[in-house]
N, C-alpha and C positions, 0 to 999 in steps of 0.2 A: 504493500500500500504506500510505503514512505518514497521508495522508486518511481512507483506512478505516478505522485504528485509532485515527486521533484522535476521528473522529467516532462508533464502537460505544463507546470510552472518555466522549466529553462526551455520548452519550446514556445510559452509566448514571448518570454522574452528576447528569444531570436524572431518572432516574427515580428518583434517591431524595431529591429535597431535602426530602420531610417531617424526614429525620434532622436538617440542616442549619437548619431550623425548629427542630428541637426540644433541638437540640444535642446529640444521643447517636444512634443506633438507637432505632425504635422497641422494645417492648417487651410481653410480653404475659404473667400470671401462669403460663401452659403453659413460657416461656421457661424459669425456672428449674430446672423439671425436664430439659429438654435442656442445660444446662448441667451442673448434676448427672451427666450420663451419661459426666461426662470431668471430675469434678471432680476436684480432690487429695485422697489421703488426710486423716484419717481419716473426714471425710465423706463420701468419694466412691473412684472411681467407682462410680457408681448403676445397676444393672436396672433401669427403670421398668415397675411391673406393665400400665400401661394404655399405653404407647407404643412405637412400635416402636424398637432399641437404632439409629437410623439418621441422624437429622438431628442429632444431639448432637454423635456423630463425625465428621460431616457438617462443622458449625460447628469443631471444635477445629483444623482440618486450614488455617482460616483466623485463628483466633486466639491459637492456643500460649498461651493464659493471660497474654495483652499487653495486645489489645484489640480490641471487639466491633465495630470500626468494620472490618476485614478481611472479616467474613462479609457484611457487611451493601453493601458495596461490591462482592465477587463477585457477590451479588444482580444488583447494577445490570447490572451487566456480562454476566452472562446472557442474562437479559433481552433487554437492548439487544441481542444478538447475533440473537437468535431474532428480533427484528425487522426484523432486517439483510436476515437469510435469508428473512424471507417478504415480504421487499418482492424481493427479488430472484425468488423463484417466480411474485408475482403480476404484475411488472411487467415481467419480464424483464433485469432487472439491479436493481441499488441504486447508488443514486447519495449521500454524502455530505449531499447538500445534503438530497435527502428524507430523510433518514433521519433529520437534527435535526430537520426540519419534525415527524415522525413521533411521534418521543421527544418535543417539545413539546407539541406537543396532545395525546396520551398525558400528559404529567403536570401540564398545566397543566389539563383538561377531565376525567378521568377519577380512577376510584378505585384507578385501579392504583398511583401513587407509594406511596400506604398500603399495600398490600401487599407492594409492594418492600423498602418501608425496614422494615418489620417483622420481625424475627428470630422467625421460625415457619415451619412447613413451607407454610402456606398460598400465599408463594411460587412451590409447586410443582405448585399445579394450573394454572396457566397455560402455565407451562413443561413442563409435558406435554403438555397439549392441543396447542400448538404445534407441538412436537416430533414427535408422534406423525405427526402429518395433515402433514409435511414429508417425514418419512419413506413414509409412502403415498404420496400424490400426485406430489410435487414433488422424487422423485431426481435429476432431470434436472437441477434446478436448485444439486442438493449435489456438492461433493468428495467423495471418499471419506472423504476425514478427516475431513467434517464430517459425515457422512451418521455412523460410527463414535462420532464427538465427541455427536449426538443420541440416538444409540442408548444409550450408557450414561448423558448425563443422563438423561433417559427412566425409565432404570431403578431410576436410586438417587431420582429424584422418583416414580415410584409407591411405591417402597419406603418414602419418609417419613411418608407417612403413611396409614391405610387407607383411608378415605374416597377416595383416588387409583386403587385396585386396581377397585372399578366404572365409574368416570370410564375409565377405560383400556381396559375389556374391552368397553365400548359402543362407542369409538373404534375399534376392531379391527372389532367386529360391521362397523359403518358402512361400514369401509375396506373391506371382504370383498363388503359389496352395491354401492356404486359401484365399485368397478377392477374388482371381476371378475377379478381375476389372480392369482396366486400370491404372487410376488413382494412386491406390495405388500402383502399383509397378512403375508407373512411375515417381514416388515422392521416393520411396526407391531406383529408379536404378540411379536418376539424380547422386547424389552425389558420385557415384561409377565411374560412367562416368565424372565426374570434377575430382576426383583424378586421373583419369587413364593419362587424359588430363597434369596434375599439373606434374603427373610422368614424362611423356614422353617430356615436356616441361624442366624441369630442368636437367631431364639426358643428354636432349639434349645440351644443357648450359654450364653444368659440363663437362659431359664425349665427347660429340660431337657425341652422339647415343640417338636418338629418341627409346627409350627401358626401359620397366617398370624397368627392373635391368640388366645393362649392363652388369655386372657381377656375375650375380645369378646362371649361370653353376657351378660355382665354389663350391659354398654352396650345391648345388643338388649334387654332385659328393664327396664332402665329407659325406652327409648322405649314399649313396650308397654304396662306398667304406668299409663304417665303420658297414654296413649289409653284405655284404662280395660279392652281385652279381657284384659290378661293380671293383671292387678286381682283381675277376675271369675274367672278362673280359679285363682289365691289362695283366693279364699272359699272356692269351690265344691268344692275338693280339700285344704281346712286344717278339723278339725288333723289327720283321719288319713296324710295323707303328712307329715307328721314336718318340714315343713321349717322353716327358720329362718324366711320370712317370714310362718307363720301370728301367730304373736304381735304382727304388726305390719301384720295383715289390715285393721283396721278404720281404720288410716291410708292406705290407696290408695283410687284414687290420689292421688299427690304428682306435684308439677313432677320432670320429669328430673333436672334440675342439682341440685336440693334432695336426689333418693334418693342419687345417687352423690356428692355433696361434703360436703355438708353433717354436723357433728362428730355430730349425732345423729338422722340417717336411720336407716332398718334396714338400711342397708348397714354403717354405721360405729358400730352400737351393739348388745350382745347385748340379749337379754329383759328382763334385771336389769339395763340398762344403763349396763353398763360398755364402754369402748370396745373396740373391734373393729381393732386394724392391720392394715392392708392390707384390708379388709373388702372392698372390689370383687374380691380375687383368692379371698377364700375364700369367694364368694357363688360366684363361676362355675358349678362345677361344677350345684349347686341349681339358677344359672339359666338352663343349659342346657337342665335338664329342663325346666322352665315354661314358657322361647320355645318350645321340641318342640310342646308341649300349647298355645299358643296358637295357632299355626300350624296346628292340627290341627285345634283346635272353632271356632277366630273367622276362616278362611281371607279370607271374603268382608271382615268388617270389617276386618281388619287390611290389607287391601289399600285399604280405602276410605282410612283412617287416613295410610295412609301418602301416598296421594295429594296429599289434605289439605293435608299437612304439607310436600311437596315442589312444591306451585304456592303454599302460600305463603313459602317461603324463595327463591321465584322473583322475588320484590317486596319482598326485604328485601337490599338491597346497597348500606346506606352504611357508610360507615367507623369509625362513633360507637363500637364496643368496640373499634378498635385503638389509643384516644388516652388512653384512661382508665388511671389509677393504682389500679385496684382490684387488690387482693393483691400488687402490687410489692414491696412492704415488705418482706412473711413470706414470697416466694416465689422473688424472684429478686436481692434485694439483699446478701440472706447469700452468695449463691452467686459474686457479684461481690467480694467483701468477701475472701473464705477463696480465693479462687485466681488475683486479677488483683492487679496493683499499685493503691498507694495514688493514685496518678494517675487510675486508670479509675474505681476509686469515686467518686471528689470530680467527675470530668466526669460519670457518672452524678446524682449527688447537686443536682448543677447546672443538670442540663436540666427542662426544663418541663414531662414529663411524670411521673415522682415529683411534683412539688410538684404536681399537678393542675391545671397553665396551658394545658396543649397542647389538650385542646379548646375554648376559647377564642379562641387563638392562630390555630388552622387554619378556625376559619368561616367565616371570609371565603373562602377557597377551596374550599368544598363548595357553593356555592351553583349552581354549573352541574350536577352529576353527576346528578341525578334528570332534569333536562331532555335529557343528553347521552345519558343510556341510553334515554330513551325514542326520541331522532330516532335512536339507533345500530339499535334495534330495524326503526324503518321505510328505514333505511340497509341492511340486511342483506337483506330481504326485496328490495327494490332491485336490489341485488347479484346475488342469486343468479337474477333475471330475468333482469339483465345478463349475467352466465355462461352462460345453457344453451346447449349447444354447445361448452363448453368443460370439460372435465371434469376439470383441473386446479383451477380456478378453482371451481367446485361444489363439489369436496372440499374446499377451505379452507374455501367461505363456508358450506357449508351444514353442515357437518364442526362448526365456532365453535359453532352453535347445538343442535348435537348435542351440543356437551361442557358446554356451560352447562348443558341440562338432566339430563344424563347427575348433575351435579355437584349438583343441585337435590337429586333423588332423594338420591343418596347420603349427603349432609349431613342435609338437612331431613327427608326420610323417610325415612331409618334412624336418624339422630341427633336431633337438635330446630334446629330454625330459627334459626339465629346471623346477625346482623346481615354478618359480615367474609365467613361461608360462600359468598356468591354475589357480594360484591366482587371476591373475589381475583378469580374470573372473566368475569365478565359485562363488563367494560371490553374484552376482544378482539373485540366482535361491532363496536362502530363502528368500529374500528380496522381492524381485517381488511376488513371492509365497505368502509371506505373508500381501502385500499390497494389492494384489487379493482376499485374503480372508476376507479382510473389509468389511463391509455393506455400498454399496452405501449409498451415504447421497441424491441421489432423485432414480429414477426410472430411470433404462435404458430406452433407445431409443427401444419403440418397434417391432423398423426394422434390430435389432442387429446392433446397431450403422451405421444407414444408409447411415448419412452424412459421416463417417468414410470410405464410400466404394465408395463415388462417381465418 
């Protein structure tokens, strides 16, 4: 037991040494807003119109306003567990020694330490994918406590953030066509259905709408726009529909990030413009109506679009926007400043990512990952050769490559193509792949993991 926990403990903390590089957590300018959602008065605590009220309080529960180095270390520690647990599904126990082996090449080879050590929900696509396809397949392999202990991470990790809510309900789909049983998807669908629950409950809370995202027209409608059908459908229905973005007709489209951030988008500025606060929550409603009507006259292109957009966020997974100090400043240093001690600022102030050193710093260690994803990619396919017949071992390997694209779609073709989008996940395919390819240490079960399907 003391083995076990020393070595799930020294593999989180190998899987975050980018912090330990960089001298703080990482950082991201979204962080400040999840900070904000539990800050002190008189600035806080904060509703976030565009996030869900979940990974904020998520964070407070491990940093009480002390220090960011708490959440960022459960991180590790998750993680590292959920590794525990699938070397033990796939190999038939876990052994200490693989398991640093594990967490090494994991964060010495891969992009995953950057997602670890980063204070974002992003995090939590891994550890759902994970989670999930343990709970399908591999009960056999779980306690009850632990089987309970995934089932609610699970849920408060779909709940972080939405882009997890698709990632999840394709993993379900998935689990339903291979087990073929009851059981297992009904152990994979629980915790989809308590986020959905956690969603609809705190929106309700916040915003006073029972609604997975009260506001998520808003983001659908700038991905559309910025593919040019819902553009077209602007023109072709302004000015007689009355809406706010006729006046700013002959500026679409624009880049995504430019309509929703930017001081003087037609999100963020009226006609005569003046600024617009909160402008993505008072567009919604408007561009509820416009996604309707582009989904209606452009079905075919916006499917093409979307595609597009999700095989190319399939080929965009390095780490290059989790190291940057863009908007750190205005975004998340107040946030630290107004509700942590004068200690956590000055080690903030101190690490190398504010001053703009840390990608730099970390080059040298990116130079395997484009190579390690490509042999993980022909490691997987490998794998799940190696598996047929074993339908355990199917549902992890071929499960990994279901959530990677599941997670493509959902980022890239519904949102836009971000470099971190297909990091956080795309490092479990070598990994699982290659955990897969172990020699059990006894003899499967041979009803292909029966008790796994009951």
């Amino acid at each position: 037991m003391i083995l076990r926990l020393a070595a799930i403990l020294a593999g989180g903390l190998l899987l975050v040494w980018p912090a330990f590089l960089n001298g703080y957590p990482l950082l991201f300018s979204d962080t400040g807003a999840f900070l904000h959602q539990t800050a002190p008065p008189p600035g806080g605590p904060l509703v976030i119109w565009d996030k869900p009220h979940v990974y904020g309080p998520l964070m407070h529960l491990f940093h009480w306003r002390i220090s960011l180095w708490g959440p960022l270390l459960a991180q590790g520690l998750c993680v590292s567990h959920l590794l525990w647990l699938a070397q033990r599904a796939l190999r038939g126990e876990a052994s200490p020694g693989w398991h640093l082996a594990t967490c090494l090449g994991t964060a010495a080879l891969t992009t995953a330490p950057f997602t670890i050590a980063l204070l974002m929900p992003d995090v939590f696509a891994p550890i759902v994918l994970l989670a999930l396809l343990l709970l399908g397949f591999a009960r056999d392999a779980l306690t009850r406590a632990e089987a309970f202990w995934l089932g609610l991470l699970a849920a408060i990790g779909i709940a972080t953030h939405l882009s997890h809510v698709p990632l999840a309900l394709a993993l379900v789909v998935f689990v339903a066509l291979v087990a073929r049983r009851v059981w297992p998807v009904l152990r994979a669908a629980a915790p989809l259905v308590a986020a959905i629950l956690l969603l609809l409950g705190t929106n309700y809370w916040g915003h006073g709408r029972a609604a997975l995202s009260p506001h998520g027209a808003t983001f659908a409608l700038a991905r559309l726009q910025a593919d040019g059908p819902a553009a077209a459908v602007i023109r072709d229905r302004c000015p007689e529909s009355g809406w706010h973005l006729c006046a700013f007709a002959d500026r679409l489209p624009m880049d995504s990030d430019a309509f929703l951030w930017e001081t003087d988008s037609p999100v963020n500025r009226a006609p005569d413009g003046t600024p617009r606060f909160l402008g993505g929550a008072l567009l919604s409603a408007e561009a509820s109506l416009i996604v309707s009507e582009t989904l209606r006259t452009h079905t075919l292109e916006v499917a093409r679009t979307t595609a597009l957009n999700a095989l190319r966020q399939m080929v965009l997974a390095t780490v290059g926007d989790t190291l940057v100090e863009t908007h750190l400043e205005a975004a998340v240093r107040p946030r630290i400043a107004e509700g942590f001690p004068a200690r956590e600022l000055a080690a903030y102030d101190a690490a190398l990512q504010p001053r703009g050193l840390l990608p730099e710093a970390a080059a040298p260690f990116l130079i395997g990952h484009v190579p390690v994803l490509l042999a993980g990619a022909v490691l997987a396919l490998f794998a799940w050769w190696r598996s047929l017949g074993d339908r355990q071992r199917i549902g992890l390997v071929v499960g990994v490559l279901v959530g990677v694209s599941a997670n493509a779609l959902a980022t890239g073709g519904l949102s836009k193509p971000h470099l971190r989008y297909e990091a956080r996940i795309l490092w479990l395919m070598p990994v699982i792949a290659g955990l897969a390819l172990l020699p059990r240490s006894r003899p499967a079960e041979t009803a292909e993991g029966r008790a796994a399907f009951r």
